[in-house]
N, C-alpha and C positions, 0 to 999 in steps of 0.2 A: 323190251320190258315195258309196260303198263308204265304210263303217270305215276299213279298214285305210289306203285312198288318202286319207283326213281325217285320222288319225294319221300320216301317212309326212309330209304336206302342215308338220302341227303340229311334228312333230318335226326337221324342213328349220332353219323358222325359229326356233325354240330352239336348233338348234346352232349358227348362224349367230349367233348372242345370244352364246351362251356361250364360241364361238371368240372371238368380240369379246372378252369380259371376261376369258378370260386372257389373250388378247397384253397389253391394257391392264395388269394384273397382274403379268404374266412378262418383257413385252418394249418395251412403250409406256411404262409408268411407272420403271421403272426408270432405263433409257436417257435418260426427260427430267431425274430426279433426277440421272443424273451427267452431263447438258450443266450443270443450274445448276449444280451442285457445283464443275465444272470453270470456269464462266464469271461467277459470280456468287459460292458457298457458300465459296469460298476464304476472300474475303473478309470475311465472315461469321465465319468461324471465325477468324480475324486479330484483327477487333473486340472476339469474346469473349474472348481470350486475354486482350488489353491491359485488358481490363473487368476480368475474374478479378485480374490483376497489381494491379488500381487497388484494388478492393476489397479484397485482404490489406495491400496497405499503407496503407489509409486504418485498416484495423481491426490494423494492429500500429502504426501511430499512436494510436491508442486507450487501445491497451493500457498500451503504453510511456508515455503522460502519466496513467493511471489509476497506475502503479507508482509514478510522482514525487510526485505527489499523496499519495498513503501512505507516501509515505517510505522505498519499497523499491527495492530491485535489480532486474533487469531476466534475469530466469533466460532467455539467450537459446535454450536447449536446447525448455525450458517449455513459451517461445514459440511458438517456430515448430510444436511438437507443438500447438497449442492452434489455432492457423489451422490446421494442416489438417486436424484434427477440423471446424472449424467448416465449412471452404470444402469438406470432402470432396464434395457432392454437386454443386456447382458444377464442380468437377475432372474429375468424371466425367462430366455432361453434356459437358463440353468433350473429352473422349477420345472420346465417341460421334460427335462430332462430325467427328474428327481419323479416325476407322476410316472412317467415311463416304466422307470426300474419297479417301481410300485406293482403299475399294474402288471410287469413282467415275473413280478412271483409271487403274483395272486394267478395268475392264465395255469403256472407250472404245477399251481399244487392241483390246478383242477383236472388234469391232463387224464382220460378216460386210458381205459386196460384196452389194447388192440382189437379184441373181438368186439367190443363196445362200440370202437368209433368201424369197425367194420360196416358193421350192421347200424350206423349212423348215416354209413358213407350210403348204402343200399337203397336207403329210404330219401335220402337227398338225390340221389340221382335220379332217381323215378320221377319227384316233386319239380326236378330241374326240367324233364323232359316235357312235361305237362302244362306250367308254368309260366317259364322263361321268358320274355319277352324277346330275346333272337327270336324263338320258335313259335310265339306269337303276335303276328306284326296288329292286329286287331285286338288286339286285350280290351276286355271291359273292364270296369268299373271294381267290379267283384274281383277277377280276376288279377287284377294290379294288387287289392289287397290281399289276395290268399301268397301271392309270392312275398310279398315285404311279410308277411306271418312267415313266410320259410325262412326267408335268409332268418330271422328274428329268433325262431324255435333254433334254427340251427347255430347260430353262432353261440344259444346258452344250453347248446345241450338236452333240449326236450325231447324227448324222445317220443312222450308219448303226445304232442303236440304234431310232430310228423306226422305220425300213424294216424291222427285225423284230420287232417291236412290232405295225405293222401285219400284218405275214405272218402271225400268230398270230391274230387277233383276226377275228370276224364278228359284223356289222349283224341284229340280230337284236331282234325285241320284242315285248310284249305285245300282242294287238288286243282290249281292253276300253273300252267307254263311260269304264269309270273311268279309265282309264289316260289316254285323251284329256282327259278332263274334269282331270287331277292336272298334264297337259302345258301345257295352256291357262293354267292357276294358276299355274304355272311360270314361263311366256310372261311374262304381264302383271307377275308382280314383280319379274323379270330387266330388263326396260322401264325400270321405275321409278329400279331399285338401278345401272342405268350411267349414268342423268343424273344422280344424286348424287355418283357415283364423280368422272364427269367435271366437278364442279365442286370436287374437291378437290384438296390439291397430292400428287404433280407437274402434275396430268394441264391443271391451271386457268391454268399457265402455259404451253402449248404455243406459242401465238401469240406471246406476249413475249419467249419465247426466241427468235422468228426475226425479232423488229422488234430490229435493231441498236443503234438511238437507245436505245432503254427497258435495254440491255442496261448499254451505258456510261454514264445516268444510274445507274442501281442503283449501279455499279462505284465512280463516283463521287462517291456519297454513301457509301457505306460508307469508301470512302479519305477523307474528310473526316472524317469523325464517329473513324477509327483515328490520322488527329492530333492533332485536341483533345482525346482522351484520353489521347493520347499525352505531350500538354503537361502533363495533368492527373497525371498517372502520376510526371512529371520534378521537379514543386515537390514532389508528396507523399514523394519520395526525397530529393531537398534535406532536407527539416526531419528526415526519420529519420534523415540522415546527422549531422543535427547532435547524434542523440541517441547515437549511437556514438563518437561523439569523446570 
């Protein structure tokens, strides 16, 4: 077989690699981060709230009998300046949290009818092949930016940004031994780097999102565990109210 026809052969299945790993990336992972978000991560973020609530009051508990104990006033301004020094990064995980769920049912409502993102998928694959920087180890200047336009059209849905994206662009490449030999090296790491991808989250939860049972066990242990802390949260308010009186 010709050169060129063993690099056209090599460069087929590297794109077919690399379409793979940005949908997973752009469109696969995302999408499964806001089904859990939406059916599980809520939840989640409910638990930390009430956790965060427990722990500033367990630690202005603290405080407030570390004040008694010395014989002091209870500067309630002080206070509460001093919890959110402390719990500030607590706070903030929990807003990252809170953006998350956000943008997870903003991504859901925008979710395209299957023949849509079909023929999204079609047009992306072409643009990967043509593009990509695996498949071209020389990119110009130009060419760097017509890809960051794809990933960009693609992750919002432009459809018709694609379709000249593709008008502009040709299939074109090196025929060197090295070139194949740098494609082949390419190949086999691209291999590797999407079984590891696909056993981290979102992507490790695919199946358990679609087994119902495991959906509403999750659901239901989180609403467990957000009452008993909830209980826990109610006496630790009790004794500081007694410190307010």
């Amino acid at each position: 077989m010709a050169l060129r026809d063993v690099i056209r052969q090599v460069r087929r299945e590297l794109s077919e690699l690399l379409f793979e790993q940005q949908q997973l990336l752009l469109v696969q992972g995302p999408n499964l981060e806001a089904r859990f978000q939406a059916q599980v991560g809520k939840y989640q973020s409910e638990l930390e709230q009430v956790q965060l609530d427990l722990r500033r009051a367990r630690r202005s508990l603290e405080l407030r009998r570390s004040s008694l104990v010395r014989g002091l006033s209870v500067d309630q301004e002080a206070l509460e300046s001093q919890l959110d020094r402390e719990l500030w990064e607590y706070r903030r995980r929990l807003q990252d949290q809170k953006d998350k769920q956000e943008a997870s049912q903003q991504r859901l409502k925008k979710l395209r009818s299957a023949e849509a993102s079909a023929a999204m998928r079609s047009l992306y694959r072409q643009l990967v092949k043509r593009l990509h920087p695996d498949l071209h180890a020389e990119q110009t200047l130009q060419q760097q930016q017509l890809w960051f336009e794809v990933q960009k059209a693609y992750q919002w849905g432009d459809w018709e940004r694609l379709e000249t994206l593709l008008a502009v662009t040709e299939d074109d490449f090196d025929e060197t031994p090295e070139e194949l030999e740098r494609l082949r090296s390419r190949l086999a790491q691209l291999s590797l780097d999407l079984q590891q991808l696909r056993q981290t989250f979102p992507y490790s939860l695919a199946q358990q999102l679609e087994d119902k049972t495991w959906v509403e066990q999750q659901v239901a242990r989180l609403k467990l565990e957000i009452v008993i802390e909830r209980q826990r949260l109610a006496k630790i308010e009790s004794v500081l109210q007694e410190f307010r009186l």
